[in-house]
C-alpha angles and dihedrals in degrees: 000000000000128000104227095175108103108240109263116252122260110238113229104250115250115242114251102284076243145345123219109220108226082255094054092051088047095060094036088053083059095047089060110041090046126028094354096047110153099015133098116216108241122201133205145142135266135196097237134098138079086283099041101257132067131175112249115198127184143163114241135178091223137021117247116244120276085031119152116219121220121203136172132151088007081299117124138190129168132230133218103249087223088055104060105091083060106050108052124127090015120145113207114206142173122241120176117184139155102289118022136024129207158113115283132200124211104193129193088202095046103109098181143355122223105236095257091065087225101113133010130201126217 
């Protein structure tokens, strides 16, 4: 007997919601071990900025509901639920120079930057 029902599509596979850079696991290690001990960074987006859109990261005791949890290497981070659809495929990383010191986000969905770097549109 014939199978007459067509085979069901495969579905392209989404990329990770982010990815964590080995710099970016090291310093949030020390976070929290030291100044940041017992909280979990939690990032979203806010309609702010020169462009529309900024990152917003703070350390919270809980997640929100709806939040999605990020791991990699036993390190963990949240993400605003809202934010998702911007964030995926963003890799968060850790760049420390001479003179500034901070967590950077290289995102696939970002279309431009103000030129201030302080908020991005899609």
């Amino acid at each position: 007997m014939q199978d007459n029902h067509p085979a069901t599509p495969q579905r392209p596979s989404l990329p990770p919601l982010m990815e964590m850079t080995e710099n970016a696991i090291s310093r949030l290690r020390t976070l929290y071990a030291g100044a940041q001990k017992g909280k979990t960074l939690r990032i979203s987006v806010s309609n702010r900025g020169c462009s529309g859109k900024s990152y917003e990261m703070d350390f919270v005791d809980a997640p929100n509901p709806g939040d999605e949890s990020v791991v990699k290497d036993d390190v963990r981070l949240f993400v605003d639920r809202k934010a998702t659809l911007f964030l995926i495929g963003t890799v968060m990383d850790f760049e420390a120079g001479m003179m500034q010191s901070g967590f950077t986000f290289s995102n696939p969905n970002e279309k431009g930057r103000c030129g201030c770097g302080e908020s991005f549109f899609t």
